[in-house]
C-alpha positions as CSV (number, residue, x, y, z in Angstrom):
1,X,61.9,32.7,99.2
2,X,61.5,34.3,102.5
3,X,59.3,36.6,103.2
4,X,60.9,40.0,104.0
5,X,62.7,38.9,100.6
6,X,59.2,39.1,98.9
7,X,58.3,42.3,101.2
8,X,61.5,44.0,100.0
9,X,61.0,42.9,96.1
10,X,57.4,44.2,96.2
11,X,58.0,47.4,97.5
12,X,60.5,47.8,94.5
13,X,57.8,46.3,91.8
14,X,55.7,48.9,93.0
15,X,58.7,51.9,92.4
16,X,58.9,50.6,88.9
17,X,55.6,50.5,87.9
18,X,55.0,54.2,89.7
19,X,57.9,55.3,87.1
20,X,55.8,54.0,84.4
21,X,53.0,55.9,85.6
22,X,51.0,53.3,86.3
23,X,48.5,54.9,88.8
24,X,48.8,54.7,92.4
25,X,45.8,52.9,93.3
26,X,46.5,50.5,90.5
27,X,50.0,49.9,91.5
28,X,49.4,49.3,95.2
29,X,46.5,47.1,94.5
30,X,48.9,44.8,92.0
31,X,51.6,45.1,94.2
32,X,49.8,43.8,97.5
33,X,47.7,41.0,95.5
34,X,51.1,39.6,94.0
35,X,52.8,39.6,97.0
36,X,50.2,38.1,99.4
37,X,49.8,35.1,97.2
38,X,53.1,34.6,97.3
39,X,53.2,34.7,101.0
40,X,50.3,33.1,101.7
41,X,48.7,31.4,98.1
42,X,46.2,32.6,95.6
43,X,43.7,32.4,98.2
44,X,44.6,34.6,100.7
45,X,45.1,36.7,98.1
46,X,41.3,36.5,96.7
47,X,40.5,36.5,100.2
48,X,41.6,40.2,101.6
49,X,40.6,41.8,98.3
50,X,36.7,40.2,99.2
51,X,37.1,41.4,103.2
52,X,39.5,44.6,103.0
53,X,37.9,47.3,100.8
54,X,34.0,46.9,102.7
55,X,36.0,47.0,106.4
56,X,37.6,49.9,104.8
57,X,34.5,51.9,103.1
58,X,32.1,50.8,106.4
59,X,34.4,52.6,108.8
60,X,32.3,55.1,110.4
61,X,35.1,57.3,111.5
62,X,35.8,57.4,107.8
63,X,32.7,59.3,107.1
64,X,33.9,62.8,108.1
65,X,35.8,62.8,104.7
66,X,32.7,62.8,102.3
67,X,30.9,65.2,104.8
68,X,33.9,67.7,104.8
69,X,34.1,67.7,101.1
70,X,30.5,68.0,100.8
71,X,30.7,70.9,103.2
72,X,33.4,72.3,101.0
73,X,31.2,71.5,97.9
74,X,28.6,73.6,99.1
75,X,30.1,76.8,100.5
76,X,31.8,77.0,97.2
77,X,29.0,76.4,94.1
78,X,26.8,78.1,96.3
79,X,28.5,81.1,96.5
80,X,29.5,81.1,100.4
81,X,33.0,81.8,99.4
82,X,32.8,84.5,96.4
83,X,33.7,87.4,98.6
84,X,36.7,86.3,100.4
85,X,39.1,87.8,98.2
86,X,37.8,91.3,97.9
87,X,37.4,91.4,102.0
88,X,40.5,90.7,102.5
89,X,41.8,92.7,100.1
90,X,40.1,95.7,101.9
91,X,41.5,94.7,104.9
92,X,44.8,93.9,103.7
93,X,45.7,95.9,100.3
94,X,47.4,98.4,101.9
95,X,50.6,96.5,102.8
96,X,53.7,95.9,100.7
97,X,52.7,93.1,98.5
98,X,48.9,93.6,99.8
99,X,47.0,91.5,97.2
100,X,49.4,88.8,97.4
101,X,49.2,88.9,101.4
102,X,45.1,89.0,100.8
103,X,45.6,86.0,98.5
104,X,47.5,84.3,101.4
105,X,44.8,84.7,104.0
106,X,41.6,84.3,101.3
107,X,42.9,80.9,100.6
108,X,43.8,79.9,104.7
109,X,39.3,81.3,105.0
110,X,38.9,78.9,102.0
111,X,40.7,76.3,103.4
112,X,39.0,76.0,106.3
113,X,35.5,75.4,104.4
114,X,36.6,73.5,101.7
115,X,39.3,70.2,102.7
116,X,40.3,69.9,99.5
117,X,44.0,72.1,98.5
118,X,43.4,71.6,95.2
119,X,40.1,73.4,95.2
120,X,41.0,76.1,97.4
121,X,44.2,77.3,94.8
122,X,41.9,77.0,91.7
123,X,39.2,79.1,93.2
124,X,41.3,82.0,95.1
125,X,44.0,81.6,91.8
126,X,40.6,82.1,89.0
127,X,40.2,85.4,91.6
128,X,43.0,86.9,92.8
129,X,45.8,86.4,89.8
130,X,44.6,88.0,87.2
131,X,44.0,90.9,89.5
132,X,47.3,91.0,90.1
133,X,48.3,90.5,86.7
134,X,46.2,93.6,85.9
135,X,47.7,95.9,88.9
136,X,51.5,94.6,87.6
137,X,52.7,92.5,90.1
138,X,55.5,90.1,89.2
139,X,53.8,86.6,87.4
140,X,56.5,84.4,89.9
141,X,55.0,86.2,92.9
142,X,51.1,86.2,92.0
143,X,51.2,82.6,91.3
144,X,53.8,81.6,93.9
145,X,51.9,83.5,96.4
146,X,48.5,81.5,95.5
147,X,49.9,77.8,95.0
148,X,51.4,78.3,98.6
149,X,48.8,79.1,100.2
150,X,46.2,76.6,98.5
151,X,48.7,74.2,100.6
152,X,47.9,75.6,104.1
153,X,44.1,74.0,103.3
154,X,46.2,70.5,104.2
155,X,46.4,71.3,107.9
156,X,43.6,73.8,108.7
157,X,40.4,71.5,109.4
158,X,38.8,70.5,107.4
159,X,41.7,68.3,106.4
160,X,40.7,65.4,104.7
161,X,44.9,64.4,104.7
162,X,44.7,64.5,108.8
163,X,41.3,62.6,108.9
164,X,43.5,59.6,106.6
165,X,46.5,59.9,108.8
166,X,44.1,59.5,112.0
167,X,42.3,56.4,110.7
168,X,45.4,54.8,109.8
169,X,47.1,55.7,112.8
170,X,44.3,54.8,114.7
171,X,44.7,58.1,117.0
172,X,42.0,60.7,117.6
173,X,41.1,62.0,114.6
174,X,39.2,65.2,116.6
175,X,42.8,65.9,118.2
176,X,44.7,65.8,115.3
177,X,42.3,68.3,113.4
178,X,42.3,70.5,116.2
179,X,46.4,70.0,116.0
180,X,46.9,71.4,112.3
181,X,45.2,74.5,113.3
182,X,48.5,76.6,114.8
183,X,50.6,74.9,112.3
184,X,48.2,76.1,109.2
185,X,47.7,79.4,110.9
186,X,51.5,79.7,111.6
187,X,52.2,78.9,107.7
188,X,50.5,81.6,107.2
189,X,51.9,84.0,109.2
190,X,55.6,83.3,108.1
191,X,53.9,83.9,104.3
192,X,52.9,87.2,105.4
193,X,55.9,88.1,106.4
194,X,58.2,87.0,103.9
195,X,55.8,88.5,101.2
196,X,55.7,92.1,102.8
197,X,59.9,91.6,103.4
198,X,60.4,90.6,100.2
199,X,58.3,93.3,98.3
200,X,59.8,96.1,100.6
201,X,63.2,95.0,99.6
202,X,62.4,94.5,95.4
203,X,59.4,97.3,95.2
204,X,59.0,96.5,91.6
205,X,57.9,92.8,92.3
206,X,54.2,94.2,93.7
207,X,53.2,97.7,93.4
208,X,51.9,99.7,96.3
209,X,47.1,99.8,96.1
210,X,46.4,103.2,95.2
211,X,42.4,102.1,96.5
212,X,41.6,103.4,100.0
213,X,38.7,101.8,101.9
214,X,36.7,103.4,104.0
215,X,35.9,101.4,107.3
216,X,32.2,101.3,106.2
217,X,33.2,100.1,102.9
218,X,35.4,97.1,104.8
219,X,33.1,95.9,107.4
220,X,30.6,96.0,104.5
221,X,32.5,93.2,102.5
222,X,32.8,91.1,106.1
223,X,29.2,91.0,105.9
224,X,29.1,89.3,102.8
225,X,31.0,86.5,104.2
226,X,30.3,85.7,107.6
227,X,28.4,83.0,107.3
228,X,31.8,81.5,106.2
229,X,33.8,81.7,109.4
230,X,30.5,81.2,111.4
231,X,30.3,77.6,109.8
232,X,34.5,76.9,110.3
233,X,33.7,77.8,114.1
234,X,31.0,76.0,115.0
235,X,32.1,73.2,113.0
236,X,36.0,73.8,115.1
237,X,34.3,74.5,118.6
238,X,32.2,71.4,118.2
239,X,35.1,69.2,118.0
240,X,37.2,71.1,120.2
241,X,34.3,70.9,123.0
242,X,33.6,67.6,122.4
243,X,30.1,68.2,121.9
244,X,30.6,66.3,118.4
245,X,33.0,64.0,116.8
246,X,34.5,64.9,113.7
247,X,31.7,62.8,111.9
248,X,29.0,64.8,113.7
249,X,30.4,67.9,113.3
250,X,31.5,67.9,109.3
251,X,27.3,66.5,108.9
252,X,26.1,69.8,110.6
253,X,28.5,72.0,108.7
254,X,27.7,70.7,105.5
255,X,23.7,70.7,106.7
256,X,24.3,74.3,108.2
257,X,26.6,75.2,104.5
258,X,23.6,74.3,102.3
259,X,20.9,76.2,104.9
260,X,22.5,79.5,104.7
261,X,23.4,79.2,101.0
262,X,19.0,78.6,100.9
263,X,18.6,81.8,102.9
264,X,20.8,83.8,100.7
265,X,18.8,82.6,97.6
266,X,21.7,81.0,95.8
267,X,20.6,77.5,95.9
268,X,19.6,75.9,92.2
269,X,19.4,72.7,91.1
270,X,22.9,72.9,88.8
271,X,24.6,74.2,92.3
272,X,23.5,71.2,94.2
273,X,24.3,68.6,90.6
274,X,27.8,69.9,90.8
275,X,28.4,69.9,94.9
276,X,27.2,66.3,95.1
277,X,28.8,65.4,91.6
278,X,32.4,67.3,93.1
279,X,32.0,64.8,96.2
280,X,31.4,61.6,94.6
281,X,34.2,62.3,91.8
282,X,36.7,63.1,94.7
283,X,35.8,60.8,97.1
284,X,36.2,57.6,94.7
285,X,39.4,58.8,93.6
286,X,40.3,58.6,97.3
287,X,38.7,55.2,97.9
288,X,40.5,53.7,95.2
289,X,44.1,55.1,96.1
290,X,43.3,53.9,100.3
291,X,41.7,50.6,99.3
292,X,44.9,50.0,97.2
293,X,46.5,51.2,100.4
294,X,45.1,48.7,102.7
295,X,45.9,46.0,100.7
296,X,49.8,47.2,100.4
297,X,49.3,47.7,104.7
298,X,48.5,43.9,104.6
299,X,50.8,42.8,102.6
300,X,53.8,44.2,104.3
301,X,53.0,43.2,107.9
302,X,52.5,39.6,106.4
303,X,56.0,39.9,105.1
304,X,57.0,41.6,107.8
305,X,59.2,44.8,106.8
306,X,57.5,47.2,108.6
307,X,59.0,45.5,111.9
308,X,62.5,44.8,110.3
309,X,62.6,48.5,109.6
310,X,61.4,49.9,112.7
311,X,63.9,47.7,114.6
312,X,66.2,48.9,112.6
313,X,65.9,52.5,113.4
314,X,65.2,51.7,116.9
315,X,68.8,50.1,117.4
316,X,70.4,53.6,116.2
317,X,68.0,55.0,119.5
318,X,67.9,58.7,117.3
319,X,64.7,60.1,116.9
320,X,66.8,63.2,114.8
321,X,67.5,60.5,112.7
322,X,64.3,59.0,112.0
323,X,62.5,62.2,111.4
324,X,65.5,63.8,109.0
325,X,65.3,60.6,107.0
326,X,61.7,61.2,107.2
327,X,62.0,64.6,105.9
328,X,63.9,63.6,102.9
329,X,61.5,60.6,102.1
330,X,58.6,63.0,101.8
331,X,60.4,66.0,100.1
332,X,61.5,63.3,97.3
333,X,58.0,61.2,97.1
334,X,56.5,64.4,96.8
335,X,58.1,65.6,93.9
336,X,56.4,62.7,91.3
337,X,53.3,61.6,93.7
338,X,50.0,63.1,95.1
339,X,50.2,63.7,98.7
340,X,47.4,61.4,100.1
341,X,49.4,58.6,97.9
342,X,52.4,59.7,99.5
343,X,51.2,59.1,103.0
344,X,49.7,56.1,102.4
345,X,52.8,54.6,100.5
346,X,55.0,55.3,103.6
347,X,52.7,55.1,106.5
348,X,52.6,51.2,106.8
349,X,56.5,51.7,107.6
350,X,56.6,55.2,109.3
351,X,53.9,54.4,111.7
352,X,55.8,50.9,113.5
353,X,59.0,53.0,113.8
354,X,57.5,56.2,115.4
355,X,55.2,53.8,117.8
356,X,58.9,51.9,118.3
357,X,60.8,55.0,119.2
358,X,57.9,56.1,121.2
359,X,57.5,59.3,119.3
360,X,53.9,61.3,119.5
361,X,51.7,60.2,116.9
362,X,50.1,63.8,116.7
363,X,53.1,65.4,116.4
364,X,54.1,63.0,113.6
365,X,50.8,63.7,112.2
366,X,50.9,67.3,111.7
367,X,54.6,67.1,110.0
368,X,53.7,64.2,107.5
369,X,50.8,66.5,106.7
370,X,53.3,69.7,105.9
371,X,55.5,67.8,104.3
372,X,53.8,65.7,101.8
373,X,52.2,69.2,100.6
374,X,55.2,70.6,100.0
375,X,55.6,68.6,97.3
376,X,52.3,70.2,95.6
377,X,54.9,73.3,94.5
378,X,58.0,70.9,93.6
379,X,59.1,70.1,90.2
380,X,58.7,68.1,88.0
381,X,55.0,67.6,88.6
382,X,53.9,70.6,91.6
383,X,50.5,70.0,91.5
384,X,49.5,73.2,92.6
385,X,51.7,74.6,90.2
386,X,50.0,72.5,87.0
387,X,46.3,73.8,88.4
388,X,47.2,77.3,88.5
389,X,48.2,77.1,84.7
390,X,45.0,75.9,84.0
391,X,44.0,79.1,85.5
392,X,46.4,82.0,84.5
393,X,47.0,80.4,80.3
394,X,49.7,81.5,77.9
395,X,49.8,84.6,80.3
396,X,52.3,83.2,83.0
397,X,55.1,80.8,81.7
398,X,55.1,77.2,83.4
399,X,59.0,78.3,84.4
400,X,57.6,81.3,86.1
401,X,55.0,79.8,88.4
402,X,57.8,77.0,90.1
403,X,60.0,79.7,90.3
404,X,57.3,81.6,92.4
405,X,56.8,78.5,94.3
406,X,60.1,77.6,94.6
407,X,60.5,80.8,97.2
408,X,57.8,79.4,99.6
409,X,59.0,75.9,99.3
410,X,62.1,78.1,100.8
411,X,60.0,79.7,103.3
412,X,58.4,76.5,104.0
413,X,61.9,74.9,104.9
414,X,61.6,77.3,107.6
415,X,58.0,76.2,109.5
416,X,59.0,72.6,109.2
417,X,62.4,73.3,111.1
418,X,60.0,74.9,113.8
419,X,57.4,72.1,113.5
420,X,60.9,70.3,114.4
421,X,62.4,72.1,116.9
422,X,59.0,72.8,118.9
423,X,57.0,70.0,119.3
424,X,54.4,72.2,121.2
425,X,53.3,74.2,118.2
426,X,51.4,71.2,117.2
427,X,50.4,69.5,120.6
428,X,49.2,72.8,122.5
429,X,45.4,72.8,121.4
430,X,45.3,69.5,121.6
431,X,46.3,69.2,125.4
432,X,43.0,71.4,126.5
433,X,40.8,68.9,125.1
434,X,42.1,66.1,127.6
């Protein structure tokens, strides 16, 4: 049997057992095995599973992930991030929609400590729905609101999904974290916007605050979470500057995280069990989804796909083409798989075509980034939309959350065309680090 004929067959093994639900790591790690000793004997096989997971997990650029969620970890069982709600509610309320645009930017502030979306739309959604609830906004649009904006987390740095896409990409993993950050801040934007349109054209979905803050009162509530933004910036302008890689820079957040949390007295031994215990549960569910990653990367350049593809789409010469396809293959994936699984399922083709077709591997980046979660708010599984059940109980129907989150994935549609369209959106901060 040749093998792109094993390459081809392996890749749809692997769709069959995903629709079984076997999981992700599991099935990429089966998958690549199988198909490697076919290609090269039992051996070879045995072989990269000894060798592939240590290079892997002794990658030192690798080491900003752990650092980043421990950073996260920190600010948020330490109480670093409690107050981010209610500040920006203060700052914000008085809009149309005003808790639901404070929800918007409390999660982009979380997001930038934390690196994990999942963690950021369980902890602003535990806060800010059930205010909303309680003040009558629409369910759909206190949930939506939340489970959007727990995606924006993706592409604001931290972002443990743009520190994977770097390694694998083998780009600068400084410049691509520095890229997300007008994206992420842009998503957020067009969310304002379309919350405040959409509650001044249906008043009933969000009713007007009836609470005026004083500016006293305001700037009183930014004092009880600067540290926050303090940490994001130094740990942002350190990369940006160059005065610290990635690595570096996530160690002396997450150093500086744990130092404040010790001057504002609300360090205890169960905060620092569950920070280190969040770290270690996420990180080895990431290890064993990449290492089963590696192995599938291995697999498919020995039967060599990955260049049959790319030449493939090279001979059409349309980059429109490549990314629309691309567009589609990540709004589908994301729909039944995890985003980090996602990426790392596609990458090992995406990455030869793009380098074929000479297209910018930041730029690429930042849109497989936006894209993959996208499909945290998309039935049937949404993520996003499963954690904030968790959160709200019998009190919002399943139905009426994706519906909430079905209006951003609209709104979304409309960043990703720009991400398109404007290249520069994503490669501006970037180009002053050169």
């Amino acid at each position: 049997m040749y093998n792109l004929q094993i390459g081809f067959l392996g890749i749809a093994a692997m769709f069959v057992l995903l629709m079984l639900r076997v999981p992700i790591g599991a099935t990429l790690g089966l998958v690549s095995l199988a198909g490697i000793a076919a290609i090269r004997g039992s051996g070879a096989a045995m072989g990269s599973l000894a060798t592939l997971p240590y290079q892997f997990s002794s990658n030192w650029t690798l080491s900003a992930v752990p650092m980043f969620l421990l950073m996260g970890s920190f600010a948020h069982h330490m109480g670093l991030t409690r107050g981010l709600f209610d500040a920006a509610k203060a700052w914000l309320g008085w809009l149309p929609g005003g808790l639901a645009v404070a929800s918007n930017w409390a999660c982009t502030l979380f997001g930038a400590a934390s690196g994990s979306s999942v963690a950021t739309t369980s902890a602003i959604g535990r806060i800010a729905i059930p205010e909303m609830l309680r003040r009558g906004y629409s369910p759909s649009l206190a949930t939506g609101s939340v489970a959007a904006a727990g995606t924006i987390d993706a592409l604001i740095p931290p972002s443990i999904a743009l520190v994977i896409y770097g390694w694998y990409a083998e780009i600068s993993i400084d410049k691509l974290l520095i890229a997300g950050i007008l994206p992420g801040l842009l998503t957020a934007v067009v969310f304002t916007a379309f919350i405040i349109g959409l509650c001044k054209a249906r008043p009933e979905l969000a009713p007007m605050e009836d609470r005026h803050y004083t500016w006293r009162e305001r700037f009183a509530l930014v004092r009880d979470v600067w540290p926050l933004p303090v940490i994001v910036l130094g740990v942002v302008g350190a990369i940006w500057s160059g005065a610290a890689t990635s690595t570096e820079a996530a160690a002396v957040g997450a150093g500086f995280s744990l130092l404040v949390a010790a001057g504002r007295r609300s360090v205890s031994w169960d905060s620092m069990r569950r920070a280190f215990s969040d770290t270690a549960g996420s990180m080895a569910s990431l290890f064993f989804v990449v290492v089963g990653a590696v192995l599938f990367t291995r697999f498919l350049a020995l039967s060599g796909v990955p260049d049959y593809i790319a030449s493939g789409f090279a001979s059409f010469g349309s980059t429109w083409a490549v990314i629309a396809a691309m567009v589609l293959v990540y709004l589908l994936l994301g729909m039944i798989l995890d985003p980090i699984g996602v990426m790392l399922l596609t990458l090992p083709i995406l990455i030869p075509v793009c380098r074929k077709l000479g297209l910018d591997l930041l730029w690429i980046g930042v849109l497989v980034v936006k894209l993959v979660e996208v499909g945290m708010l998309t039935p049937p599984v949404g993520f996003h939309c499963f954690v904030l059940k968790t959160v709200v109980g019998p009190r919002v129907s399943m139905a009426a959350i994706f519906r909430g989150a079905i209006w951003f994935v609209a709104v979304d549609a409309v960043v990703i065309v720009l991400l398109i369209a404007f290249p520069r959106i994503s490669l501006l901060l970037p180009g002053f680090m050169d």
